[in-house]
Backbone as CSV, one residue per row, in Angstrom:
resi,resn,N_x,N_y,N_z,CA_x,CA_y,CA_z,C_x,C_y,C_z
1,UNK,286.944,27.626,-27.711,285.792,27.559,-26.814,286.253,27.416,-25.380
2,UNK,286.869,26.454,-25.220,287.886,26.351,-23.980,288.423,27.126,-23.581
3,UNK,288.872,28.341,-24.640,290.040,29.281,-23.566,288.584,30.315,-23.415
4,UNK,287.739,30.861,-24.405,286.887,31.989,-23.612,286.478,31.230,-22.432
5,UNK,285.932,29.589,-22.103,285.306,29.242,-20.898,286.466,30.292,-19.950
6,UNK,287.598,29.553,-20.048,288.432,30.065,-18.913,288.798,31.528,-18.980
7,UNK,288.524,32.333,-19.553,288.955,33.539,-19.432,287.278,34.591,-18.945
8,UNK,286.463,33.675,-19.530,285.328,34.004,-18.181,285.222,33.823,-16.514
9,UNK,286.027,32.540,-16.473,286.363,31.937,-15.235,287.368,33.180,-14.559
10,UNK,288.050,33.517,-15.387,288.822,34.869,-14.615,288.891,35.789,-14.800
11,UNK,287.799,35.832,-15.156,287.228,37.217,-15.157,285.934,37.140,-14.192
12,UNK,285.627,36.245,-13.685,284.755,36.450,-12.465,283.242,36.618,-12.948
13,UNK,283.596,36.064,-14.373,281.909,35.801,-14.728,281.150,34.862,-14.090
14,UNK,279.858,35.223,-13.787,278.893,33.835,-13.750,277.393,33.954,-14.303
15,UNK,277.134,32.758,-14.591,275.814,32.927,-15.556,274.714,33.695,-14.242
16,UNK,274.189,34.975,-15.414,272.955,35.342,-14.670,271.601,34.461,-13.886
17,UNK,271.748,34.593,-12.482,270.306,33.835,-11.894,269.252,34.266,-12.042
18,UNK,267.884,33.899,-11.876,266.618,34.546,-12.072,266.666,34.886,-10.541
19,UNK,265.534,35.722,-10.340,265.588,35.882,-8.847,264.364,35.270,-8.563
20,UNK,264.393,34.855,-7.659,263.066,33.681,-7.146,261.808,34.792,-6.793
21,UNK,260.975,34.051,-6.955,259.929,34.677,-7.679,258.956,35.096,-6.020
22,UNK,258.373,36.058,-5.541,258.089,36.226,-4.382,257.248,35.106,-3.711
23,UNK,257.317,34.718,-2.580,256.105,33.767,-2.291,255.029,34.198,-1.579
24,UNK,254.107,34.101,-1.936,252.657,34.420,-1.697,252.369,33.640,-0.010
25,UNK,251.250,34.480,0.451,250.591,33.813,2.049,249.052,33.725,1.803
26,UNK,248.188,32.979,2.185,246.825,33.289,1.804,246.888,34.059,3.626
27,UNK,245.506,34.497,3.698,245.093,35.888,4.660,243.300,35.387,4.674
28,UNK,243.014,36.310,5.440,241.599,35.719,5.622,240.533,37.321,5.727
29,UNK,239.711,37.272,5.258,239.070,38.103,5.103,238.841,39.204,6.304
30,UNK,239.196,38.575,7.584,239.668,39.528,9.075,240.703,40.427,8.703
31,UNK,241.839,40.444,8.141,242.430,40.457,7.893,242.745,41.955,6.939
32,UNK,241.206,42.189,6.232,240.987,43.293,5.596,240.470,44.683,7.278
33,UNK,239.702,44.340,7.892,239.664,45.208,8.481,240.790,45.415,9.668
34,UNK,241.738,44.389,9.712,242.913,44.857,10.406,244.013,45.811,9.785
35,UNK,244.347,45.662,8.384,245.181,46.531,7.745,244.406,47.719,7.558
36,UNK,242.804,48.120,7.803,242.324,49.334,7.247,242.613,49.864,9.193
37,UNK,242.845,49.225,9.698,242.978,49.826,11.186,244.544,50.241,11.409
38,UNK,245.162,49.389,10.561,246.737,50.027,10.822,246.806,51.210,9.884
39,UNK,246.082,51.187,8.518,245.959,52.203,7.905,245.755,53.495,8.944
40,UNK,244.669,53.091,9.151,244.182,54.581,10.140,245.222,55.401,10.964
41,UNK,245.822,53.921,11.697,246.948,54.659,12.820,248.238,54.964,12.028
42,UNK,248.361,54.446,10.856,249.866,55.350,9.950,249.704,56.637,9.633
43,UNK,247.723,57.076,9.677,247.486,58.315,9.121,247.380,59.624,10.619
44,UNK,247.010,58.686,11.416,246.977,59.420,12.617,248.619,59.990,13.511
45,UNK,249.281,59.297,12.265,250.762,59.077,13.021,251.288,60.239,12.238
46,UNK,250.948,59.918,10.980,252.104,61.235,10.056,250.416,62.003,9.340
47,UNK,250.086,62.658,10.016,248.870,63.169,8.993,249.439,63.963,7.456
48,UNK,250.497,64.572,7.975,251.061,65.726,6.953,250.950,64.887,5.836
49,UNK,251.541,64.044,5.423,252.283,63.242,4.694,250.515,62.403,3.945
50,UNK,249.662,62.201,4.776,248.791,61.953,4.085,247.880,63.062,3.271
51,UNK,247.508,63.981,4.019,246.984,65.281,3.488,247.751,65.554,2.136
52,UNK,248.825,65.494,2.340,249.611,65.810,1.012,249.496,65.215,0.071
53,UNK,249.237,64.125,-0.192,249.462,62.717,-1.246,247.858,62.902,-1.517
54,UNK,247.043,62.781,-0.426,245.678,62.887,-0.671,244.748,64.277,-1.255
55,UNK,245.500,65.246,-0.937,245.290,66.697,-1.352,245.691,66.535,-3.052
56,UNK,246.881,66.576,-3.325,247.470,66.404,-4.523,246.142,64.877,-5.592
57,UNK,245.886,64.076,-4.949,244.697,63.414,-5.510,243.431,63.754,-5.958
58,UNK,242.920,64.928,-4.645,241.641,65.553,-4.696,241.660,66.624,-5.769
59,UNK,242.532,67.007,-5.795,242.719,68.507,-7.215,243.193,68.375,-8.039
60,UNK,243.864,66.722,-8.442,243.711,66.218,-9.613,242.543,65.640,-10.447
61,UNK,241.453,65.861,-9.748,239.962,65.292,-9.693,239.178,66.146,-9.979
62,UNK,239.540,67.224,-9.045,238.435,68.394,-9.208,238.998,69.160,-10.915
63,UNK,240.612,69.121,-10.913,240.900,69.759,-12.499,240.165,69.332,-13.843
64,UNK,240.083,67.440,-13.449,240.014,67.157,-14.703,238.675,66.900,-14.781
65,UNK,238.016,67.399,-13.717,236.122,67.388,-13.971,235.568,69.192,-14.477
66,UNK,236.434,69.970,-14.093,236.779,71.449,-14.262,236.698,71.086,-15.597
67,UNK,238.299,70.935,-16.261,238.566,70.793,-17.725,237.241,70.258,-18.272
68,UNK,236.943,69.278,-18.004,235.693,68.748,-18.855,234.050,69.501,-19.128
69,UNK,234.149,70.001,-18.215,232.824,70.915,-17.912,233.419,72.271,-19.064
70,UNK,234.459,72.749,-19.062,234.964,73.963,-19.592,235.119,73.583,-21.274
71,UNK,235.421,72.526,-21.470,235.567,71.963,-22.913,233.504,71.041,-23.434
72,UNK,232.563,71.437,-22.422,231.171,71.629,-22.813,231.185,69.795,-22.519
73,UNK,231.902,69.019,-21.656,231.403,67.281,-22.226,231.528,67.098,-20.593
74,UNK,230.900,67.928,-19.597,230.157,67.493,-18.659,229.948,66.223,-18.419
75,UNK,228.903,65.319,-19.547,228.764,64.212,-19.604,229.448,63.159,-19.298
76,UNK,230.952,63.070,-19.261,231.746,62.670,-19.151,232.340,62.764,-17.995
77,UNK,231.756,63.290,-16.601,232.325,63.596,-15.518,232.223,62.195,-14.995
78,UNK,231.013,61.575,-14.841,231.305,60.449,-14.018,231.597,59.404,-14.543
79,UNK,232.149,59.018,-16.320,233.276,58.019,-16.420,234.379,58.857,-16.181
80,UNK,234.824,60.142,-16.051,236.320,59.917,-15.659,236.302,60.251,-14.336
81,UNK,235.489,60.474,-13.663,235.768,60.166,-12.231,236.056,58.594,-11.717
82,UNK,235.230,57.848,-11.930,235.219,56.597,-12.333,236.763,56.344,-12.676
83,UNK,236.998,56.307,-13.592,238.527,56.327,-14.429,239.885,56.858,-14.138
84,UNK,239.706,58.306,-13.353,240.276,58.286,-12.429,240.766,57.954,-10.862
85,UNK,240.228,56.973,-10.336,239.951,56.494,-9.377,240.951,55.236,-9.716
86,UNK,241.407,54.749,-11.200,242.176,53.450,-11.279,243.470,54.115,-11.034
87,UNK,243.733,55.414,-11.253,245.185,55.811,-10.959,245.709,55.943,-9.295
88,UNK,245.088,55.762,-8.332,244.942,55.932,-7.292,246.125,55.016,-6.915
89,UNK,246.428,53.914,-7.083,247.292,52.896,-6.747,249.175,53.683,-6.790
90,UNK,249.049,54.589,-8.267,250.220,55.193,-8.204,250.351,56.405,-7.630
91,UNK,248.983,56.872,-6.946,249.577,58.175,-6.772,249.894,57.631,-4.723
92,UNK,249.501,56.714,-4.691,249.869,56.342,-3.002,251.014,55.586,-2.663
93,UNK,251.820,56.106,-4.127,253.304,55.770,-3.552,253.730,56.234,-2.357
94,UNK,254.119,56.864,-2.100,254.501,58.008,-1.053,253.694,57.662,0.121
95,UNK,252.628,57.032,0.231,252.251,56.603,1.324,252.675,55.391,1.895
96,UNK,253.127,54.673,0.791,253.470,53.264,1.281,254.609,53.736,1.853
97,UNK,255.401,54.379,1.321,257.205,54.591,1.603,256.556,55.167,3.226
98,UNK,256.287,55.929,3.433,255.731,56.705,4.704,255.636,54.933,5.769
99,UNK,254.982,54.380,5.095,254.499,53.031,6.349,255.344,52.336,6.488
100,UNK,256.216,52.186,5.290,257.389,51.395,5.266,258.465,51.863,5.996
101,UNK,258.439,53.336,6.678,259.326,53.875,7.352,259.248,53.532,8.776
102,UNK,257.966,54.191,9.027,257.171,53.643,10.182,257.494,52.296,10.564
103,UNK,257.534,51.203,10.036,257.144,50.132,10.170,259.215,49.356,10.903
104,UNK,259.619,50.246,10.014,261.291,49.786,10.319,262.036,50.401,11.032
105,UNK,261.167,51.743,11.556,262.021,52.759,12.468,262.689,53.762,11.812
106,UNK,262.784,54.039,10.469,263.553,54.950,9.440,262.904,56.599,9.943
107,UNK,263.382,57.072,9.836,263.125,58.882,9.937,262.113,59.144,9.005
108,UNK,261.106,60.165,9.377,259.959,60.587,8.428,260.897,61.632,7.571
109,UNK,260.695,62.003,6.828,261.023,63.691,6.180,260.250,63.910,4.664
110,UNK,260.015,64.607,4.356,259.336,65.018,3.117,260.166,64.889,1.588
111,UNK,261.783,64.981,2.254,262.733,64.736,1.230,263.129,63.633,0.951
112,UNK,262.994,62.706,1.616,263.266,61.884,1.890,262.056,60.747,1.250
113,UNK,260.948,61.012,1.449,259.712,60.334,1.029,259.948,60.596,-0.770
114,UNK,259.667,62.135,-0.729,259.621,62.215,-2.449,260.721,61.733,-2.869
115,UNK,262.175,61.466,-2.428,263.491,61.248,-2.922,263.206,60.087,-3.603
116,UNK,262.275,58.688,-2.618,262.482,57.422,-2.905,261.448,57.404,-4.345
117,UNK,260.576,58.414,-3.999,259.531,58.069,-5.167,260.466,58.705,-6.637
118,UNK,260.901,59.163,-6.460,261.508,60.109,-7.506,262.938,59.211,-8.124
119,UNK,263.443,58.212,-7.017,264.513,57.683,-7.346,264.001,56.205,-8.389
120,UNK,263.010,55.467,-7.327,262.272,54.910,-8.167,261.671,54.429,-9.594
121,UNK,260.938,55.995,-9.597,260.121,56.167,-10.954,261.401,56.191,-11.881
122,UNK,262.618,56.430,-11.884,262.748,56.127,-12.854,263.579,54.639,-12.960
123,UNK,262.564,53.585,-12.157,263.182,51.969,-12.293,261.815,51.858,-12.717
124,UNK,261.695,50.516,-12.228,260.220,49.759,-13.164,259.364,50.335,-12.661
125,UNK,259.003,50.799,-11.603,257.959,51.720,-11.257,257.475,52.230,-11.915
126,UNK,258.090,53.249,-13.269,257.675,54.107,-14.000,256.717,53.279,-14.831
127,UNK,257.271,52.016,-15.294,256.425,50.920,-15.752,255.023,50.772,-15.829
128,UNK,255.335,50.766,-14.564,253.615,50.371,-13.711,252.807,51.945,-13.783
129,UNK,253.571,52.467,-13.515,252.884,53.944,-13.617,252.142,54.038,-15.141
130,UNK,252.716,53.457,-16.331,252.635,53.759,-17.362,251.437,52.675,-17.810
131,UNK,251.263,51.330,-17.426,250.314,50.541,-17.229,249.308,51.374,-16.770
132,UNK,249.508,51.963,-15.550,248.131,52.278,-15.370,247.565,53.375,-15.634
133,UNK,247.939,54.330,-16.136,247.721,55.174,-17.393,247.436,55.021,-18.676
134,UNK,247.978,53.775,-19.330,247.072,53.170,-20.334,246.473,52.476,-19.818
135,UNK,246.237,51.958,-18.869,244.554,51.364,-19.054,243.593,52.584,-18.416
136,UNK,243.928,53.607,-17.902,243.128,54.679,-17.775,242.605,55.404,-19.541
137,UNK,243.532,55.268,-20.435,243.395,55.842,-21.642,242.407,54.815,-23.003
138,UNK,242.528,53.795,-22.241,241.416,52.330,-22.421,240.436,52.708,-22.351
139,UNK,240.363,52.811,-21.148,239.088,52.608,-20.361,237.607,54.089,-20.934
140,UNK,238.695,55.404,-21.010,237.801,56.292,-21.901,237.793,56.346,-23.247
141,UNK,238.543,55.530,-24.181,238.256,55.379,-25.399,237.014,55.123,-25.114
142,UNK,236.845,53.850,-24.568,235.988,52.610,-24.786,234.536,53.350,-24.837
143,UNK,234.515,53.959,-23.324,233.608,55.379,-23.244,232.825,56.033,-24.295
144,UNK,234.285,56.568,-24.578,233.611,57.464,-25.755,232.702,56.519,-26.843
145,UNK,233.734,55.354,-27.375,233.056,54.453,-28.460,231.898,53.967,-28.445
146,UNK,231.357,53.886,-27.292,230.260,53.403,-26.335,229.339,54.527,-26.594
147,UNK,229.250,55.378,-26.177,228.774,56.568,-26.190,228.076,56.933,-27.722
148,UNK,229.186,57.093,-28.505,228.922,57.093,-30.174,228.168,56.009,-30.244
149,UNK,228.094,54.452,-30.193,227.905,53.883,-30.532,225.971,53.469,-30.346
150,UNK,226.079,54.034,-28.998,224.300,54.063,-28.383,223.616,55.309,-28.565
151,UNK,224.366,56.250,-28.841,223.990,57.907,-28.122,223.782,58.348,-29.470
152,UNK,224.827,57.865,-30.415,225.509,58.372,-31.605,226.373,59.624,-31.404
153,UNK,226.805,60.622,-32.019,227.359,61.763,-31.974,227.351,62.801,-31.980
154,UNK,225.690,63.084,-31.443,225.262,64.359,-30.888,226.080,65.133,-29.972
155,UNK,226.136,66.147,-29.520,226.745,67.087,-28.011,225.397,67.314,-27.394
156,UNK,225.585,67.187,-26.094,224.396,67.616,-25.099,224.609,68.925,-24.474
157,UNK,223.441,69.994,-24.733,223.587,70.925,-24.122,223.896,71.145,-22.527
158,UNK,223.604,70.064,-22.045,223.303,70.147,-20.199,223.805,68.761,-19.926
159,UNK,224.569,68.729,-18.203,224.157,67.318,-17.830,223.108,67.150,-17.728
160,UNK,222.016,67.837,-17.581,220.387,67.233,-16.765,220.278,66.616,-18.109
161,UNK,220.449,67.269,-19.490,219.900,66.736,-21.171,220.285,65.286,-21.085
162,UNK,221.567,65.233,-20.474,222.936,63.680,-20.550,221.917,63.007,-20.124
163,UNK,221.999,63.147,-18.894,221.231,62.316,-17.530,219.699,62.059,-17.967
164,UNK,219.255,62.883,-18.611,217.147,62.439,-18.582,217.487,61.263,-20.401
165,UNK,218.384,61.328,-21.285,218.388,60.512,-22.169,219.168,59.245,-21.384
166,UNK,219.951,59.332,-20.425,220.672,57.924,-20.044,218.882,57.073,-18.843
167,UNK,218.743,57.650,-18.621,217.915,57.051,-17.757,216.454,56.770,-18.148
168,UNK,215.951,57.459,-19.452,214.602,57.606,-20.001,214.592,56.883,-21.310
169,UNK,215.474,56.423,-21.957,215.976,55.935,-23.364,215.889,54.493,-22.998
170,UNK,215.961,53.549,-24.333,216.295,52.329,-24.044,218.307,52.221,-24.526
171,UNK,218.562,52.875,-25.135,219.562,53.493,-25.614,220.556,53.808,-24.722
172,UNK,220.325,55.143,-23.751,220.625,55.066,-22.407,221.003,53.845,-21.489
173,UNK,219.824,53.503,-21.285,219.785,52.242,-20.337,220.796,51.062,-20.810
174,UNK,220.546,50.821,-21.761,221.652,50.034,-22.893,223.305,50.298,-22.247
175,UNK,223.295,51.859,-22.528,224.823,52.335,-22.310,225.360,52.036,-21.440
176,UNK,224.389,52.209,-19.941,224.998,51.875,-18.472,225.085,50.416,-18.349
177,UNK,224.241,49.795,-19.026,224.708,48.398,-18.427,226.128,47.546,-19.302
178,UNK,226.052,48.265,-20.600,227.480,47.949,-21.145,228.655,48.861,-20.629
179,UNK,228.574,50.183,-20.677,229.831,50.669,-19.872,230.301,50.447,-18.673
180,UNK,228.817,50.321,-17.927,229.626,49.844,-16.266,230.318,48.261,-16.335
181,UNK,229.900,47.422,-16.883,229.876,45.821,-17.409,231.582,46.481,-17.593
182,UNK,231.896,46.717,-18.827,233.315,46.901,-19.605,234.033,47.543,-18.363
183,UNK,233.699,48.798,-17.991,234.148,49.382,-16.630,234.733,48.489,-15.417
184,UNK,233.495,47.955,-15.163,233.987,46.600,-14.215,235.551,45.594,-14.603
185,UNK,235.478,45.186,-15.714,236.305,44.851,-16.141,237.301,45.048,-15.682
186,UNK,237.709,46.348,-16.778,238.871,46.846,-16.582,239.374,47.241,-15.116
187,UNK,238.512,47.828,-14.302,238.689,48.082,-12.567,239.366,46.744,-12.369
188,UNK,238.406,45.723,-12.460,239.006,44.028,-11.858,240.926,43.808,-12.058
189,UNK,240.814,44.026,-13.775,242.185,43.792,-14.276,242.978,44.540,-13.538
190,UNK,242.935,45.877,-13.581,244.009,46.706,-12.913,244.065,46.542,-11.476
191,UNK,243.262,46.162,-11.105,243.021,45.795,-9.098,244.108,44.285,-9.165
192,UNK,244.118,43.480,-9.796,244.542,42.294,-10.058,245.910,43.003,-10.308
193,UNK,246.033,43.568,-11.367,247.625,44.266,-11.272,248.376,44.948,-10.409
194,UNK,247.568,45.339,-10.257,248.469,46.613,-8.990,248.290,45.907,-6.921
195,UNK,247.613,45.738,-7.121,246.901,45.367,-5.577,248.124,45.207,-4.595
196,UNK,249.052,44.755,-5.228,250.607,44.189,-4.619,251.598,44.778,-5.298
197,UNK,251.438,45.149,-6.486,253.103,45.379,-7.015,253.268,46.349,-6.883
198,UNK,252.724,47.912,-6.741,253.457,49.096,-6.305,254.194,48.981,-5.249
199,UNK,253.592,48.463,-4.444,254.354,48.464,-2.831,255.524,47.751,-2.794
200,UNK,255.345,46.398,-3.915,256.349,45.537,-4.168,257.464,45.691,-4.765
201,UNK,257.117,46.420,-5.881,258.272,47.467,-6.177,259.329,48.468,-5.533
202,UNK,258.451,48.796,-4.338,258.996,49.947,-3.453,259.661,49.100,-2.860
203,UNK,259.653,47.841,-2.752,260.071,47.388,-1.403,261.190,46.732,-1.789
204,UNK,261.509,46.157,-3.401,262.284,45.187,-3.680,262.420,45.397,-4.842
205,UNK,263.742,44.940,-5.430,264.563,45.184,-6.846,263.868,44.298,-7.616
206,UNK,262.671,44.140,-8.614,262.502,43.022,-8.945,261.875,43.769,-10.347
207,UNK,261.600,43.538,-11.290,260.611,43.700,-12.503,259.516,43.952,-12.475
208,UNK,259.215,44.958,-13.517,257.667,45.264,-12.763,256.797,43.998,-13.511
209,UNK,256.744,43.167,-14.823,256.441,42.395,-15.172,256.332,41.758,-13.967
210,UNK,257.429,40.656,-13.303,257.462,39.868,-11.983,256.288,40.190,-11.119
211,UNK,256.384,42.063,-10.846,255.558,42.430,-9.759,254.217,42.025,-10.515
212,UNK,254.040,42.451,-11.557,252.294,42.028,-11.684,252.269,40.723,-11.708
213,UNK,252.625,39.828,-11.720,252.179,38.238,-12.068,252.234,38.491,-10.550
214,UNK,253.093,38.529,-9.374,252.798,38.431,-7.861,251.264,39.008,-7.556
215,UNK,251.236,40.300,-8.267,249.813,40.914,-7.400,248.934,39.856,-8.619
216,UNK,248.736,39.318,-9.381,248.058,38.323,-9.881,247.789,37.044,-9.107
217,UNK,248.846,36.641,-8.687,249.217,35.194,-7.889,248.294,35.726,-6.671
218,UNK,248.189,36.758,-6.001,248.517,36.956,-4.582,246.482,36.993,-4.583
219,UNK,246.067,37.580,-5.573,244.711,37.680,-5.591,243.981,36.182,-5.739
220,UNK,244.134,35.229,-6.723,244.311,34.204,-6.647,244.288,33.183,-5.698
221,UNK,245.100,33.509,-4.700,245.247,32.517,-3.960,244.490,32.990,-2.599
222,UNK,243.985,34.432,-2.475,242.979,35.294,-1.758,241.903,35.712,-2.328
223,UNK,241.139,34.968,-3.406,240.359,34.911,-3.575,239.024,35.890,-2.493
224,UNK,238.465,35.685,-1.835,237.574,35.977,-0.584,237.877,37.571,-0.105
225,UNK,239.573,37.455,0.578,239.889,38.532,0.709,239.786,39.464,0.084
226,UNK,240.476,39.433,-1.330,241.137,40.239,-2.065,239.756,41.364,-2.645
227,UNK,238.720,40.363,-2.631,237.022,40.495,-3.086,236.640,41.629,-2.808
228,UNK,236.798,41.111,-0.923,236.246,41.852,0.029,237.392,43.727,0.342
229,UNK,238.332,43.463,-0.340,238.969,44.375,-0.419,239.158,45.273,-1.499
230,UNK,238.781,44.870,-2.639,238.341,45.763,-3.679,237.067,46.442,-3.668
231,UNK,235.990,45.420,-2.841,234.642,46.399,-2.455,234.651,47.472,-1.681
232,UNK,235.793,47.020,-0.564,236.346,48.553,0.257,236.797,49.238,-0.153
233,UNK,237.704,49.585,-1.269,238.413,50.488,-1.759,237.274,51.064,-3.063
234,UNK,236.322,50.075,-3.178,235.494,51.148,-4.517,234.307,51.780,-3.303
235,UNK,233.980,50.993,-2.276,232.947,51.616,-1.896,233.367,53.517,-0.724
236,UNK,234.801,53.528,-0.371,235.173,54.360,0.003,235.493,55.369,-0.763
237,UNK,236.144,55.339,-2.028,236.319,56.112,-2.961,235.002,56.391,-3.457
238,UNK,233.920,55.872,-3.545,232.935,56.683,-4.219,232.532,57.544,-3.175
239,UNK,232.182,56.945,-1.896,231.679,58.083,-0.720,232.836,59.375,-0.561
240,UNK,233.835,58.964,-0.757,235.004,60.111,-0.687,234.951,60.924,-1.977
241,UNK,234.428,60.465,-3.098,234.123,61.407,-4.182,232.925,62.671,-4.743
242,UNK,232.200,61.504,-3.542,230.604,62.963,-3.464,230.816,64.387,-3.062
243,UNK,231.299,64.686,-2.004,232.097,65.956,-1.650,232.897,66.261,-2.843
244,UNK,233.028,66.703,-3.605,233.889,67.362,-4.611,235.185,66.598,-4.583
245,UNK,234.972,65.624,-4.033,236.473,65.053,-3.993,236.716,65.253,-2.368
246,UNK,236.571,65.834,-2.112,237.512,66.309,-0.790,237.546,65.505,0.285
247,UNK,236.661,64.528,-0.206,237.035,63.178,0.716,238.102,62.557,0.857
248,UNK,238.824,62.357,-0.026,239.870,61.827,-0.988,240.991,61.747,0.213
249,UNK,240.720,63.451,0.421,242.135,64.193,1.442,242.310,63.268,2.847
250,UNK,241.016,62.327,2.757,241.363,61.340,4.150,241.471,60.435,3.378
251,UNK,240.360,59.981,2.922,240.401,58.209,2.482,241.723,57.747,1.334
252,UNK,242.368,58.612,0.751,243.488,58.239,-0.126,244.312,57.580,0.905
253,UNK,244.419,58.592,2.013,245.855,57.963,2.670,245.534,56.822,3.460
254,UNK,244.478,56.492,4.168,244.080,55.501,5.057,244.488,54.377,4.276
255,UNK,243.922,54.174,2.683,243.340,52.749,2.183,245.243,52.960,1.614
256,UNK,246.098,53.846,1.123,247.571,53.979,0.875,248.135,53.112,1.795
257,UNK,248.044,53.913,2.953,248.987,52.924,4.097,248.152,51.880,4.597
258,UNK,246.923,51.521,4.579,246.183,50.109,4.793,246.697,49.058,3.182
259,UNK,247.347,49.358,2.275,247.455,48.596,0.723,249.137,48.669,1.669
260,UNK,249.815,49.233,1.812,251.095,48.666,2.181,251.419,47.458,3.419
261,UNK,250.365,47.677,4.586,250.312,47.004,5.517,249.368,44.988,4.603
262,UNK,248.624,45.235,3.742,248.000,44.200,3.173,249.090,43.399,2.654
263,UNK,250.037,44.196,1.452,251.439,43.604,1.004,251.948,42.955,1.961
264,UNK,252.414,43.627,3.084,252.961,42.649,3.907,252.672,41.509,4.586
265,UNK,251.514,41.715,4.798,250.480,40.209,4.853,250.775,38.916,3.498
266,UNK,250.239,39.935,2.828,250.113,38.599,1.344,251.412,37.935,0.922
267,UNK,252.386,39.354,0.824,254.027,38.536,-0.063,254.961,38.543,1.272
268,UNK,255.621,37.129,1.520,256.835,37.195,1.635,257.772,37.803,1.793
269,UNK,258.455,39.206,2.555,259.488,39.916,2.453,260.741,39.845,2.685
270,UNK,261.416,40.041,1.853,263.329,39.848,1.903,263.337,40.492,3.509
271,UNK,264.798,39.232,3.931,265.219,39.409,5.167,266.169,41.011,4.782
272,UNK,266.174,41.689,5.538,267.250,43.318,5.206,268.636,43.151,6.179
């Protein structure tokens, strides 16, 4: 026992440390419309770079409301619009890296942006990516089960058919107040998950496990804020979704680089 101690000793072992766990700042509800103002000016600064991230969002939106209409379940456009709207957190990687450049003086470039995302994804990032894709794959089970469960398992010829039984039925009426209810939910959970740890990830070597208990902690202890900042980000995304989406092509990147500028508010950042 004695000689492995010492032949660890020279061999320059030492017991693995945990890495200290990020520390949280509380912020004040001002605080939300100051990061949606630095947002603005990161987008006014590199537009390209937002158009892009936000373009690539909008016609991932318009496809999978396309697909659905083409496979006859219409009906289904506005839970997965809805549903798609929770993936939003990963696709504004690339925006944070963009602010995070900005913010330190680093060179813009396009290769350079996708490099980090690309180098990334395959660390815990991919993680989180994968979190929030299953709870996107949650969230329309549940849908559907919901659906069967009030509607039963008819097909509707029309949305107007969808729409005059959701709103004229007790059945209907039933559905919306349990799917949006469950909906809510799940939005809350994943807002609670992500709110901090993509960016946190980008920013620092740490676990993506770690990162969600931080964007957990960080909501928590911003209570007020964090509130008032999930109402901004659902109430912009829905106005950015009426246009066919094509709202998206602004408001993705604003609330992207306004969620990186918030991180830096809430967590603590390693000295570089």
């Amino acid at each position: 026992m004695a000689e492995s101690e010492t032949m660890a000793q020279s061999d320059g072992n030492t017991p693995a440390v945990r890495p200290k766990d990020p520390e949280i700042r509380t912020i004040e509800v001002k605080d939300i419309g100051e990061v949606l103002a630095a947002g603005f000016r990161d987008f006014q600064a590199a537009p390209m770079y937002g158009i892009f991230f936000g373009g690539i969002y909008a016609i991932g939106g318009m496809a999978i409301l396309l697909t659905a209409f083409a496979f006859g379940m219409g009906y289904l456009s506005y839970p997965l619009a809805a549903g798609f709207a929770l993936i939003g957190p990963f696709i504004a990687t690339g925006l944070y890296e963009v602010s995070r450049r900005r913010q330190v003086g680093e060179p813009l470039g396009f290769g350079s942006v996708i490099g980090v995302i690309f180098q990334q994804s395959r660390r815990e990032l991919s993680w989180m990516a994968f979190v929030t894709i299953f709870l996107l794959i949650i969230y329309m089970y549940q849908v559907r089960l919901l659906l069967a469960i009030f509607l039963g398992l008819k097909s509707f010829t029309s949305m107007e058919e969808f729409i005059d039984v959701l709103v004229s039925t007790p059945e209907g009426l039933l559905f919306l107040l349990v799917a949006n209810s469950i909906g809510f939910i799940v939005s809350f959970v994943l807002f609670a998950l992500t709110v901090v740890s993509f960016p946190l990830l980008l920013d620092r070597d740490i676990d993506f496990v770690t990162a969600m208990i931080t964007s957990v902690r960080a909501v928590m202890a911003n209570p007020r804020a964090m509130f008032v900042w999930a109402a901004t980000i659902f109430f912009y995304l829905v106005v950015a979704m009426l246009p066919a989406f094509l709202g998206l092509i602004v408001v993705l990147p604003v609330l992207g680089h306004a969620t990186w500028h918030l991180y830096c508010r809430v967590v603590v950042r390693e000295e570089s």
